[in-house]
C-alpha positions as CSV (number, residue, x, y, z in Angstrom):
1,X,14.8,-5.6,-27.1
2,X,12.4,-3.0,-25.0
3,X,15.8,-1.6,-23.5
4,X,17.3,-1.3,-27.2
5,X,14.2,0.7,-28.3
6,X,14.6,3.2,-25.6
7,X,18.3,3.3,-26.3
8,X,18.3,3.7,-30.1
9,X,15.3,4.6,-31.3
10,X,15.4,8.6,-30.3
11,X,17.1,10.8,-29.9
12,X,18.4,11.7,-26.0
13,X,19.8,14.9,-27.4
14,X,17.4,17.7,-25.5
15,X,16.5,21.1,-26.9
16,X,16.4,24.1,-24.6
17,X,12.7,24.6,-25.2
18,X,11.4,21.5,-24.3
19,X,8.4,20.9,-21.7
20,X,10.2,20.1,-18.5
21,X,7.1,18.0,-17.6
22,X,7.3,16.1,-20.7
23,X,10.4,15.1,-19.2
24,X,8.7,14.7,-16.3
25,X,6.2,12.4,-17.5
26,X,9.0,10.0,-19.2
27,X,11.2,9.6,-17.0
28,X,8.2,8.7,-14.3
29,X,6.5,6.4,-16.2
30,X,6.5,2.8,-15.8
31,X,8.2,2.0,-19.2
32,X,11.2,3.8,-17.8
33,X,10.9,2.3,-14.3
34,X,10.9,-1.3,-16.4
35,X,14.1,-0.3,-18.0
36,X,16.1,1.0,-15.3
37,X,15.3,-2.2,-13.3
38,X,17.3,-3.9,-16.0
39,X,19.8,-1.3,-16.8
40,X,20.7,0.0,-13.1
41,X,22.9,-1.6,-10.2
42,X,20.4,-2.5,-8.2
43,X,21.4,-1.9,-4.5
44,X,20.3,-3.3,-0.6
45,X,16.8,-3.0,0.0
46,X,15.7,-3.3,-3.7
47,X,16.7,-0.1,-4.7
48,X,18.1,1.0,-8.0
49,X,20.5,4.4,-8.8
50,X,19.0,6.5,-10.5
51,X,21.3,8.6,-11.6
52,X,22.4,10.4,-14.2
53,X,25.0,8.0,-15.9
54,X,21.4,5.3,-16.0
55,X,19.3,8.0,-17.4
56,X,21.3,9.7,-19.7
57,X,21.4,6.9,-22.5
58,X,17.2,6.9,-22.5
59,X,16.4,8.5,-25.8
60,X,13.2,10.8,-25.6
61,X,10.2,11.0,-28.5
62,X,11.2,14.8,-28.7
63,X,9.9,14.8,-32.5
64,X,6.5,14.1,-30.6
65,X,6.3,15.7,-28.0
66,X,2.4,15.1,-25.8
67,X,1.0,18.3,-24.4
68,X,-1.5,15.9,-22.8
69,X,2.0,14.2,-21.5
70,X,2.6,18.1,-20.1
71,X,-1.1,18.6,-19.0
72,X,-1.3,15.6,-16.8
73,X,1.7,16.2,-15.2
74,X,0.5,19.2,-13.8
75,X,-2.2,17.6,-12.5
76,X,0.1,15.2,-11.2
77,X,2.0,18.1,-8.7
78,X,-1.5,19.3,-7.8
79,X,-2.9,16.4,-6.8
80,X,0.3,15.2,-4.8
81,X,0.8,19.0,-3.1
82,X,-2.9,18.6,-2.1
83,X,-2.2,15.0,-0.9
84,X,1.0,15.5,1.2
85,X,-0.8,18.6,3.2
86,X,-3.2,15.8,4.6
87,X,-2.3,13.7,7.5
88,X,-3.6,10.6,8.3
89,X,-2.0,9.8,11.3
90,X,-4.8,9.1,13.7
91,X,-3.1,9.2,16.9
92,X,-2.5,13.0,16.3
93,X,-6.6,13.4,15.7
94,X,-7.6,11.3,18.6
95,X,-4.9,12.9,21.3
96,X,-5.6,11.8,24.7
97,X,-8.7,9.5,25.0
98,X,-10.8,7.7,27.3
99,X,-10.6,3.6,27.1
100,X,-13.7,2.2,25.5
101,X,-14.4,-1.2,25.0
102,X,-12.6,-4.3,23.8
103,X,-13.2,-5.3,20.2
104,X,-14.9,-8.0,20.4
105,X,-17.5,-6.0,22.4
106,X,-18.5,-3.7,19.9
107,X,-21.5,-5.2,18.0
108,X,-22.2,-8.6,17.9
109,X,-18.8,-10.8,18.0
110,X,-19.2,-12.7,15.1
111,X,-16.2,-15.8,15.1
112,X,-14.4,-17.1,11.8
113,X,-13.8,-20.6,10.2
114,X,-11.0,-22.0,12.3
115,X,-7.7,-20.6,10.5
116,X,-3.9,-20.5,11.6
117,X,-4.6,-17.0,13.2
118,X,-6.5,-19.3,15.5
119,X,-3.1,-21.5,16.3
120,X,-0.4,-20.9,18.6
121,X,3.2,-21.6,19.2
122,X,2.6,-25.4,20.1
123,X,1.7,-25.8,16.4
124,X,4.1,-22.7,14.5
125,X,7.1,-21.8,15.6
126,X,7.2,-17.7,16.5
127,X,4.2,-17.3,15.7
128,X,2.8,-13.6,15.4
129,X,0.8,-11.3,13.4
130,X,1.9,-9.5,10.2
131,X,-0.5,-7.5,8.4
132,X,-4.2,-6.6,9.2
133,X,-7.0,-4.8,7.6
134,X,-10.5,-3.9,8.8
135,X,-12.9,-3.8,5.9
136,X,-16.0,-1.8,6.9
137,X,-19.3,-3.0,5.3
138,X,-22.4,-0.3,6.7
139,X,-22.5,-1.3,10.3
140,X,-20.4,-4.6,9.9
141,X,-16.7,-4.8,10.0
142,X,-14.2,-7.8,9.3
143,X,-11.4,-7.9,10.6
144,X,-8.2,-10.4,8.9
145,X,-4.7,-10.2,9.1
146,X,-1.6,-12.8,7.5
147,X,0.3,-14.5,10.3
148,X,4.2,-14.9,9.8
149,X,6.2,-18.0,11.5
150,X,9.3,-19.9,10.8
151,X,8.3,-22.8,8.9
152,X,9.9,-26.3,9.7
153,X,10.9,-26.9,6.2
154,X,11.8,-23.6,4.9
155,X,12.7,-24.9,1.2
156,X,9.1,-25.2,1.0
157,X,8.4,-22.1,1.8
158,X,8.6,-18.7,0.3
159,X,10.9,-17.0,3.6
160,X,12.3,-13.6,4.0
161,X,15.9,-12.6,5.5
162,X,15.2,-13.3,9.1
163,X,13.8,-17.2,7.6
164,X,10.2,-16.2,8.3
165,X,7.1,-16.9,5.8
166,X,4.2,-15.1,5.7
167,X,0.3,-16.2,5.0
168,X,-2.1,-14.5,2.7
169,X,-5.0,-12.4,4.2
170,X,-7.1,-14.6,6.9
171,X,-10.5,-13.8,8.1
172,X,-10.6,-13.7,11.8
173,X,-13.8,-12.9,13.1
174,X,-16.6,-10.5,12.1
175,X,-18.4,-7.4,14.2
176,X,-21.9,-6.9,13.3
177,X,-24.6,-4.6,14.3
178,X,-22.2,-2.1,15.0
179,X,-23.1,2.0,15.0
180,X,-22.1,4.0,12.7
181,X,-19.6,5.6,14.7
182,X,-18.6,2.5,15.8
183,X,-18.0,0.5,13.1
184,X,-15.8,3.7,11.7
185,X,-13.7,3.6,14.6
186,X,-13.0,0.1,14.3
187,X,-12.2,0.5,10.9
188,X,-9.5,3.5,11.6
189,X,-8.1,1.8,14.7
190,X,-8.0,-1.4,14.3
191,X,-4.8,-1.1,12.0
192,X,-3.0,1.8,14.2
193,X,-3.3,-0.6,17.1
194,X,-1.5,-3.7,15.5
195,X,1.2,-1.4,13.6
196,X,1.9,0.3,17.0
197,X,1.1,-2.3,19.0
198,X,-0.6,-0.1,21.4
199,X,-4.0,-0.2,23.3
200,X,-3.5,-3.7,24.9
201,X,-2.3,-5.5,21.4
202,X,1.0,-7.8,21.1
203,X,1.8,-9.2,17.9
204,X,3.4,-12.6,19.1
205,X,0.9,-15.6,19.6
206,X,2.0,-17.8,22.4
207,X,1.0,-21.3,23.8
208,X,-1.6,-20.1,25.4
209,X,-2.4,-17.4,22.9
210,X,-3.5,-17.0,19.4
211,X,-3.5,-15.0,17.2
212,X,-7.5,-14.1,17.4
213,X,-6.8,-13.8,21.0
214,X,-4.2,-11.1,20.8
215,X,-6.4,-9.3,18.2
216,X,-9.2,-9.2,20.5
217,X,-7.4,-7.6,23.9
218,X,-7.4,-4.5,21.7
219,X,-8.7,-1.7,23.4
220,X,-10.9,1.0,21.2
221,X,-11.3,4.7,22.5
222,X,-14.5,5.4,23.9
223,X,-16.9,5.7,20.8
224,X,-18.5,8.7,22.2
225,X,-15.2,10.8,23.6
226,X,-13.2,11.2,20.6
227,X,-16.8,11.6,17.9
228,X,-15.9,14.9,16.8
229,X,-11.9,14.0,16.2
230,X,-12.9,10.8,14.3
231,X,-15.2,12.7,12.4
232,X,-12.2,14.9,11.0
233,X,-10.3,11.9,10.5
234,X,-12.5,9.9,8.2
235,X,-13.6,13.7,6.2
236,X,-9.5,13.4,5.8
237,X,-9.1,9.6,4.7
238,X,-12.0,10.2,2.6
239,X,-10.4,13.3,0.9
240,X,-7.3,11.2,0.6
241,X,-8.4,8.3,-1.1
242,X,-10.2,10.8,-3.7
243,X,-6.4,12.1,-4.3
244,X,-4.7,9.0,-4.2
245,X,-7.4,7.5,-7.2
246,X,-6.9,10.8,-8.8
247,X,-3.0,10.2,-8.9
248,X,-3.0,6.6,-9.6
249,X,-5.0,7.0,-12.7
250,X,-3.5,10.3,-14.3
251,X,-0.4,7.5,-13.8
252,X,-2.1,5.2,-15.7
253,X,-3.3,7.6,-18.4
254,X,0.2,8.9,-18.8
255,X,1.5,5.1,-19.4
256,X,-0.8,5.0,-21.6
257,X,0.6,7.8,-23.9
258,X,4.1,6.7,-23.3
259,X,3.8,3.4,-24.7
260,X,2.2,4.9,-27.7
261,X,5.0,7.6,-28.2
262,X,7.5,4.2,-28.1
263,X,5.1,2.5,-30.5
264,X,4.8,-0.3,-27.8
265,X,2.9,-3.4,-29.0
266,X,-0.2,-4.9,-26.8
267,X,2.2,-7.8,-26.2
268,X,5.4,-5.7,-25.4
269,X,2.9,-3.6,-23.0
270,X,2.2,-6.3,-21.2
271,X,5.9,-7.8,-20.8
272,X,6.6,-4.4,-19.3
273,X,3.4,-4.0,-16.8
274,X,3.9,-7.7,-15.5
275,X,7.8,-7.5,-14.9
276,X,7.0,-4.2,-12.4
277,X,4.0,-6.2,-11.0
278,X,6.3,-8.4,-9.9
């Protein structure tokens, strides 16, 4: 029915003087991006054409047309021009360093609840990291991460392509009474180090070695040598973040409008927002 609406409703016949960001604004909104994921061949790697035969038959309000729909979209190119010209790579800041300590070193080591991160391969088969975050509290960080193993049963288990499944976020252990410096360079590194696996890190538990264990060979730069580049780094990340709320709630503003240009119900809004969530 949603798919009809955009079909039938209005008309796709463009004037010459139309806002191009108007256009913009449709075509990039998350009603649009609902109806191409039922309307488009979708192709390896989840991806859907989007291409001119698929968006051609989406009729536009053009009998409305939303100068805030235009306003925000400008915004929208500022913020993400402003956005791309920051790097947050933070290998490039730090360069060539000095070895500091290990992580559990920093602080006071505070251990978890016994999890599967503290398992090995005598109890999960291939057992290795997936994902980790370091979430920075004042002079605290915690430090979790999902693990990812091949299941015995795997029709119990939600698996990707290569018959792996995949845990949600697990604490595994806590640094406390860190300085500030150092519990910002924990925070920064800690998620370079297991992406790269560099600075003494191996994603793959073994029978000797968990999870936790391989988490805690990681080696940090020495607090002190790269100061002034880490400095820059969290100045950037913290002018990032400031653009990246920036953009995702002018996107959220412009839904907004959309699905009142469409005459969207409450419930047919939220058919739409949970079918991309997913």
């Amino acid at each position: 029915m949603l798919c009809e609406v955009l079909n039938m409703v209005y008309s796709p016949d463009l004037p010459e003087d139309i806002p191009p960001n108007f256009v913009v604004g449709i075509l990039n909104s998350t009603l649009i991006w609902y109806y191409i994921t039922r309307t488009s061949n979708v192709l390896r790697g989840g991806y859907y054409r989007y291409t001119k035969d698929y968006i051609a038959p989406i009729g536009l309000p053009i009998e409305d047309i939303s100068q805030e729909v235009v306003d925000k979209v400008d915004k929208m190119f500022d913020y993400r021009e402003a956005r791309e010209q920051l790097s947050l790579d933070l290998r490039q800041y730090l360069g060539n360093y000095e070895d500091g300590p290990k992580l559990p070193d920093v602080g006071l080591f505070q251990p978890s609840e016994s999890t599967v991160l503290d398992a090995t391969t005598e109890e999960y088969e291939k057992l290795r990291v997936g994902d980790v975050r370091a979430e920075r509290d004042g002079t605290s960080v915690t430090v979790s991460a999902t693990a990812r193993y091949k299941p015995e049963d795997e029709d119990a288990h939600e698996t990707d392509t290569y018959g792996y499944t995949e845990t949600e976020f697990v604490e595994a252990f806590t640094l406390v009474d860190c300085s500030e410096r150092e519990a910002a360079l924990v925070a920064a590194f800690v998620p370079v180090a297991v992406d790269d696996e560099i600075a003494g890190f191996r994603e793959n538990a073994t029978k000797t070695n968990s999870l936790v264990d391989r988490l805690k060979t990681i080696t940090l730069p020495d607090p002190d040598d790269v100061a002034d580049d880490l400095r820059r780094y969290v100045e950037t990340k913290a002018r990032a973040d400031e653009l990246d709320a920036k953009i995702e709630e002018t996107d959220r503003l412009i839904d907004e409008i959309v699905y009142d240009l469409y005459d969207l119900t409450d419930e047919e809004i939220a058919i739409v927002e949970e079918a991309v969530a997913e």
